[in-house]
C-alpha positions as CSV (number, residue, x, y, z in Angstrom):
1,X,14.1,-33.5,27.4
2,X,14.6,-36.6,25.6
3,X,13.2,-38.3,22.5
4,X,10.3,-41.1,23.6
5,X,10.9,-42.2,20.4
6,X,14.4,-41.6,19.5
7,X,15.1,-43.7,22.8
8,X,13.6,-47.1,21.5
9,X,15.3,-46.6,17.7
10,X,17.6,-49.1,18.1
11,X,14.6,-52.0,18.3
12,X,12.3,-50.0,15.8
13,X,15.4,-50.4,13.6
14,X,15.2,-54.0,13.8
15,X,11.3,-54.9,14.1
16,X,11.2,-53.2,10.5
17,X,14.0,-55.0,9.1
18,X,11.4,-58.2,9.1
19,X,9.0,-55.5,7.1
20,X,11.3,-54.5,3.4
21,X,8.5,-53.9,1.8
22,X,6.4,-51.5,4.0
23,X,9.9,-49.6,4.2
24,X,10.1,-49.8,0.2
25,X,6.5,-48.2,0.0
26,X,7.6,-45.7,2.5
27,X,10.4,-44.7,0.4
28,X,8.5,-45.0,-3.0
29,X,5.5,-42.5,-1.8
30,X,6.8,-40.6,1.0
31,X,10.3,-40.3,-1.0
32,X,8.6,-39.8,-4.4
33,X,11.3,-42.4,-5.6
34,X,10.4,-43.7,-9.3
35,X,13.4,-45.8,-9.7
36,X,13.7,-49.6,-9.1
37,X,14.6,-50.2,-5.3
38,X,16.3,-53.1,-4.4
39,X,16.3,-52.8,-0.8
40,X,15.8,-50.3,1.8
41,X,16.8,-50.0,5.9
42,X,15.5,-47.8,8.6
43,X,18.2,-46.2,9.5
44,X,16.9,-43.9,12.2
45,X,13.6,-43.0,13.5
46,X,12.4,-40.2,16.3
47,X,9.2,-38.3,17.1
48,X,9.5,-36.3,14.0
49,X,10.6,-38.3,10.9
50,X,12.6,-41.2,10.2
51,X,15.4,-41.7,7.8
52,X,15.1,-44.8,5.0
53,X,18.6,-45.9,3.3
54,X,17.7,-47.2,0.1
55,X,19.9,-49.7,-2.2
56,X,18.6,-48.3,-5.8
57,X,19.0,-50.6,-9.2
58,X,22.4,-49.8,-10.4
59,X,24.1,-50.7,-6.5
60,X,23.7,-46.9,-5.8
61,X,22.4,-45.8,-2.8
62,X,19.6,-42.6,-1.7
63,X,18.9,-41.4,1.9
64,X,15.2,-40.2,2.4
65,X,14.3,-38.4,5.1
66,X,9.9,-38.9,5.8
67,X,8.5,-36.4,8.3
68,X,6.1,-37.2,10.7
69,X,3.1,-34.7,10.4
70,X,2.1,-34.5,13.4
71,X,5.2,-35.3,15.5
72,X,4.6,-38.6,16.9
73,X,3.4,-37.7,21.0
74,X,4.7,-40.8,22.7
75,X,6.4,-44.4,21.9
76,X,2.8,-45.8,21.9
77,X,1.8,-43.5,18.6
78,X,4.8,-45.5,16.8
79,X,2.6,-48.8,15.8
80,X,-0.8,-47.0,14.7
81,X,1.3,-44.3,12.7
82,X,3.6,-46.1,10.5
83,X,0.8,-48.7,10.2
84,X,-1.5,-45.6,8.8
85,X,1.0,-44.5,7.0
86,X,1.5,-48.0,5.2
87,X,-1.9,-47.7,4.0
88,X,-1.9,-44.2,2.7
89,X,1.8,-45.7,0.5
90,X,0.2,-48.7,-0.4
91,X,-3.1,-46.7,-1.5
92,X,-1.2,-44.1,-3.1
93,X,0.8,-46.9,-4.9
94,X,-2.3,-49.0,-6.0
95,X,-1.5,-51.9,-3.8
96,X,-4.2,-51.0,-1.3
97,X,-7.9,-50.1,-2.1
98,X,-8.5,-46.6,-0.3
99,X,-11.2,-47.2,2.3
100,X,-14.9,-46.5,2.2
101,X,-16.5,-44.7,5.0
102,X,-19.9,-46.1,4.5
103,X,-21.3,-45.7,8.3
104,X,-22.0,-42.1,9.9
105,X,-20.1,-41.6,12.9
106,X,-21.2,-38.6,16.0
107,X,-18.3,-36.6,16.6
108,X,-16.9,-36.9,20.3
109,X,-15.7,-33.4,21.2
110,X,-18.6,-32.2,19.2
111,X,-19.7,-29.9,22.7
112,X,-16.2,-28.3,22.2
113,X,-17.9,-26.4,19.1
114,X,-21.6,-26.7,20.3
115,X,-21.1,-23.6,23.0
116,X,-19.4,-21.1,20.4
117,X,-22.1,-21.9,17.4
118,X,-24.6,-21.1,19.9
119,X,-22.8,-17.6,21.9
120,X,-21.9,-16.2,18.8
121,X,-25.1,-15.9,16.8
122,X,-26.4,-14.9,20.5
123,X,-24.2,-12.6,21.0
124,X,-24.4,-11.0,17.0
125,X,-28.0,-10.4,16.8
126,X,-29.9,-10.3,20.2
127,X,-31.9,-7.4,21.0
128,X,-29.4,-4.5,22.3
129,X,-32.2,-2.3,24.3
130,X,-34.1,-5.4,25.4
131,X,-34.7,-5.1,29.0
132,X,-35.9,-8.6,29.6
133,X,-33.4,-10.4,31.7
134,X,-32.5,-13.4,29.6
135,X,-30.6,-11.2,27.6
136,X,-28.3,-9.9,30.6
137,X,-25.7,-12.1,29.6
138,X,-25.7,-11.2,26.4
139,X,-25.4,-7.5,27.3
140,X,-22.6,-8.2,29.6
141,X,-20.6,-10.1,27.4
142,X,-21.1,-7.7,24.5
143,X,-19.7,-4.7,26.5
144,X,-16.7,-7.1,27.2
145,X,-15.9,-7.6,23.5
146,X,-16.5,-4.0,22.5
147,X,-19.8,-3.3,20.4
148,X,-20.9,-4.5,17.0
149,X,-17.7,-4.5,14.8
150,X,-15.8,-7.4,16.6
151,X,-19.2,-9.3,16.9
152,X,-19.8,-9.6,13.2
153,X,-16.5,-9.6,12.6
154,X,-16.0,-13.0,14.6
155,X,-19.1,-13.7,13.4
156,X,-18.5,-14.0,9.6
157,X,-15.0,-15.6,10.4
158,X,-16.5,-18.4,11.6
159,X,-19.1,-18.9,8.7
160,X,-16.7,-18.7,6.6
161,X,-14.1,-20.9,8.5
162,X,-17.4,-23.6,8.3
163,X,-17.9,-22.7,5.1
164,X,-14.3,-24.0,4.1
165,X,-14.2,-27.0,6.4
166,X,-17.6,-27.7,4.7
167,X,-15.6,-28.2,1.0
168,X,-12.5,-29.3,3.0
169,X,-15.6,-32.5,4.1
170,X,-17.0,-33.1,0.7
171,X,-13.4,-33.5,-0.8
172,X,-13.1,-36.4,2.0
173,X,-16.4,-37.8,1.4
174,X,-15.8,-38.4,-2.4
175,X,-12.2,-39.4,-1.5
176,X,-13.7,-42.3,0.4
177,X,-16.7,-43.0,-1.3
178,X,-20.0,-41.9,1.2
179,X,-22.5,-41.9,-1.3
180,X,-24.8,-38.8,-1.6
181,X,-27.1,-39.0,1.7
182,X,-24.3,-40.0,4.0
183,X,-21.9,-37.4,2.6
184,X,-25.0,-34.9,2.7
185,X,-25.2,-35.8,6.1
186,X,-21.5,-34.7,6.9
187,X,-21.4,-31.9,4.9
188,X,-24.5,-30.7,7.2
189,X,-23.3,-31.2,10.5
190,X,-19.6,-29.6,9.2
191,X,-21.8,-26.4,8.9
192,X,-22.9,-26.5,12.0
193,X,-20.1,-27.6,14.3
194,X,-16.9,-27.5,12.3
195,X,-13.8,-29.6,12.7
196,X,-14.8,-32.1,14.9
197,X,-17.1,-33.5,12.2
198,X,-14.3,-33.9,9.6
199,X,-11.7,-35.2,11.9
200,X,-14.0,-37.8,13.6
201,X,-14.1,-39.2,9.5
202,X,-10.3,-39.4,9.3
203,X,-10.4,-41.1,12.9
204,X,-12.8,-43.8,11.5
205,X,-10.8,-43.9,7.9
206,X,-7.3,-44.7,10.1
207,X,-9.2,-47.4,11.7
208,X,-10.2,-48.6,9.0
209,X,-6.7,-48.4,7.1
210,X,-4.7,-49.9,10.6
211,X,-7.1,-52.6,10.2
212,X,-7.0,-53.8,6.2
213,X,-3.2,-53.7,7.1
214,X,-3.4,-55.8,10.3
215,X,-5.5,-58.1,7.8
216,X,-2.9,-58.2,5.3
217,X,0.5,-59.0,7.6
């Protein structure tokens, strides 16, 4: 299967040749390069990295190779993605302010977590002997798992998997600034529903970043 990416290279090549210094920030931060660069090319690009040539101080030269983290899905997740990933180098770099997330935000895909935080607990600690039927589902699914064990097993997985996205949130909501109620507030709902919480704030924060670039160029 080919490479949506790799196929267009030849143009992405030259669209960033008009853009030397988002390539020299690419090479600075995602390179780690600490020496004076004098130039640098886009030499290749495909869905999972893209190699910078770089003309260093001194007229040598240094090949940096930047990985794409996530693989880029499609041509269309080119623009947004190096344009997020200018304002993370520029950030990083001091040449951009990092942005603050100063509205909340409802997660989309929060339903996706909504039905296990609910069937778990259900499932954990509802009544075993109980022979009202609003429990039937409960004691059908609980002879599916196999008793108790795997129950609180799964059970104490996931509060500890919330209990780390929980931390995983805070570090994000001092990184860009929420303030104590708002950050509060996503700190809370990470507890309760997980991921989608904490990945609707980087959604917002790309945004955000895609759009003091646009503001810049």
């Amino acid at each position: 299967m080919s490479d949506p990416v790799a196929e267009k290279s030849g143009f992405l090549r030259l669209y960033m040749s008009g853009h030397p210094d988002t390539l020299v920030a690419y090479s600075k931060w995602y390179g780690k390069v600490t020496e004076s660069i004098t130039s640098a090319e886009l030499t290749s690009i495909d869905s999972r990295s893209m190699t910078l040539t770089c003309s260093m101080k001194g007229k040598t030269v240094r090949v940096i190779n930047v990985r794409f983290d996530p693989p880029l899905a499609s041509y269309q997740d080119v623009k947004p993605r190096l344009l997020e990933m200018k304002a993370i180098a520029q950030e990083g770099l001091g040449m951009l302010k990092t942005p603050e997330l100063k509205s909340f935000y409802f997660p989309r895909p929060i339903l996706k977590t909504l039905a296990p935080f609910v069937i778990i607990p259900y499932l954990t600690f509802f009544p075993r002997y109980s022979s009202s039927p609003i429990f039937e589902p409960g004691r059908l699914l609980f002879s599916f798992v196999g008793g108790d064990l795997p129950m609180m097993v799964l059970f104490n997985f996931a509060n500890v998997t919330h209990i780390a996205e929980c931390f995983y949130t805070f570090h994000l909501c001092r990184k860009y600034r929420t303030g104590f109620f708002l950050g509060s507030a996503y700190v809370f709902l990470t507890l309760l529903f997980g991921f989608p919480v904490w990945k609707e704030m980087q959604r917002q924060v790309q945004m955000m970043r895609i759009e003091s670039v646009m503001k810049v160029e």
